[in-house]
C-alpha positions in Angstrom: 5.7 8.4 16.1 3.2 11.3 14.8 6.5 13.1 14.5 8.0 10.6 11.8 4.5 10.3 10.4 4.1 14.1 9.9 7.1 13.6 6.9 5.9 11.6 4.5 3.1 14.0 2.4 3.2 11.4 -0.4 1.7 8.2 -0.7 1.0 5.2 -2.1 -1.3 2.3 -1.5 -0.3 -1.3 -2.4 -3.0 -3.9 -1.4 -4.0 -7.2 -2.3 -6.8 -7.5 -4.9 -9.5 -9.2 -2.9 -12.2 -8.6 -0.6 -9.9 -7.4 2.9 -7.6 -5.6 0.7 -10.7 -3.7 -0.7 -11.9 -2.7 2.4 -8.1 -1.7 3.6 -8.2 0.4 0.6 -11.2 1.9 1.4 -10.5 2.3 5.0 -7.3 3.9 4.3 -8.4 6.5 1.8 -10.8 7.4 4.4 -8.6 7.6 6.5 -6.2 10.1 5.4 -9.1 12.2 4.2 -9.9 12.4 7.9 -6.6 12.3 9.7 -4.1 13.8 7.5 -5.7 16.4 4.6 -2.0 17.6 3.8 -1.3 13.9 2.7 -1.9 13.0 -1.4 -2.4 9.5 -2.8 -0.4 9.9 -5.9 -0.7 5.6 -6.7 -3.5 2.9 -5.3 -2.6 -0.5 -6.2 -4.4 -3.7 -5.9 -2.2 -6.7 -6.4 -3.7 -10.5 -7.4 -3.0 -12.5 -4.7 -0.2 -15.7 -4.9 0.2 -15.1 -8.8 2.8 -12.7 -8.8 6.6 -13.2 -8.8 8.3 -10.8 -10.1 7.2 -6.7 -8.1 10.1 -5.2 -10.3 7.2 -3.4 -12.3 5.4 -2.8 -9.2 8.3 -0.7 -7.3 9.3 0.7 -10.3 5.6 2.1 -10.4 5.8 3.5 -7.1 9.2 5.3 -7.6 7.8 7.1 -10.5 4.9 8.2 -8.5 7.1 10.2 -6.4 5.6 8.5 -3.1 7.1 9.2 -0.1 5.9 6.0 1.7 3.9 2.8 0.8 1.0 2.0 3.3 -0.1 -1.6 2.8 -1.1 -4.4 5.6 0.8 -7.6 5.8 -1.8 -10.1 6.9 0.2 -13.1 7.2 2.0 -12.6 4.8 5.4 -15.1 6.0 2.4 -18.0 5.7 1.7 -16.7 2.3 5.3 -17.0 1.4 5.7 -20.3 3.0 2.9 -21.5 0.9 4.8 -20.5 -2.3 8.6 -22.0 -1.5 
């Protein structure tokens, strides 16, 4: 796995704007600080949560940036989805 990690030197973070998805963001950037110093954050993103439909202008956000890889955590995220069908 560190192997497949090593790759991506890009990245972007994609969140949910509230109070876990602050402290993901946090923990993340200090993360990579720590563990991976060859690693740039070229996009941070904090998303309302449940009010968004359409991520077209999200992804097309992140492929701009250039990003190798988007780190985000899915907390429950199929019962958020289940609540909006």
């Amino acid at each position: 796995m560190d192997e497949f990690l090593s790759h991506f030197k890009k990245e972007y973070l994609f969140n949910g704007d509230y109070s876990t998805g602050h402290g993901i963001q946090k923990g993340m950037r200090a993360n990579l600080a720590t563990m991976r110093p060859d690693v740039t954050i070229v996009g941070d993103e904090l998303v309302p949560l449940m009010k968004i439909n359409d991520f077209a202008p999200y992804v097309e956000k992140i492929k701009a940036s250039g990003a190798d890889a988007v780190m985000m955590l899915r907390v429950q995220a199929e019962r958020m989805v289940q609540r909006t069908e």
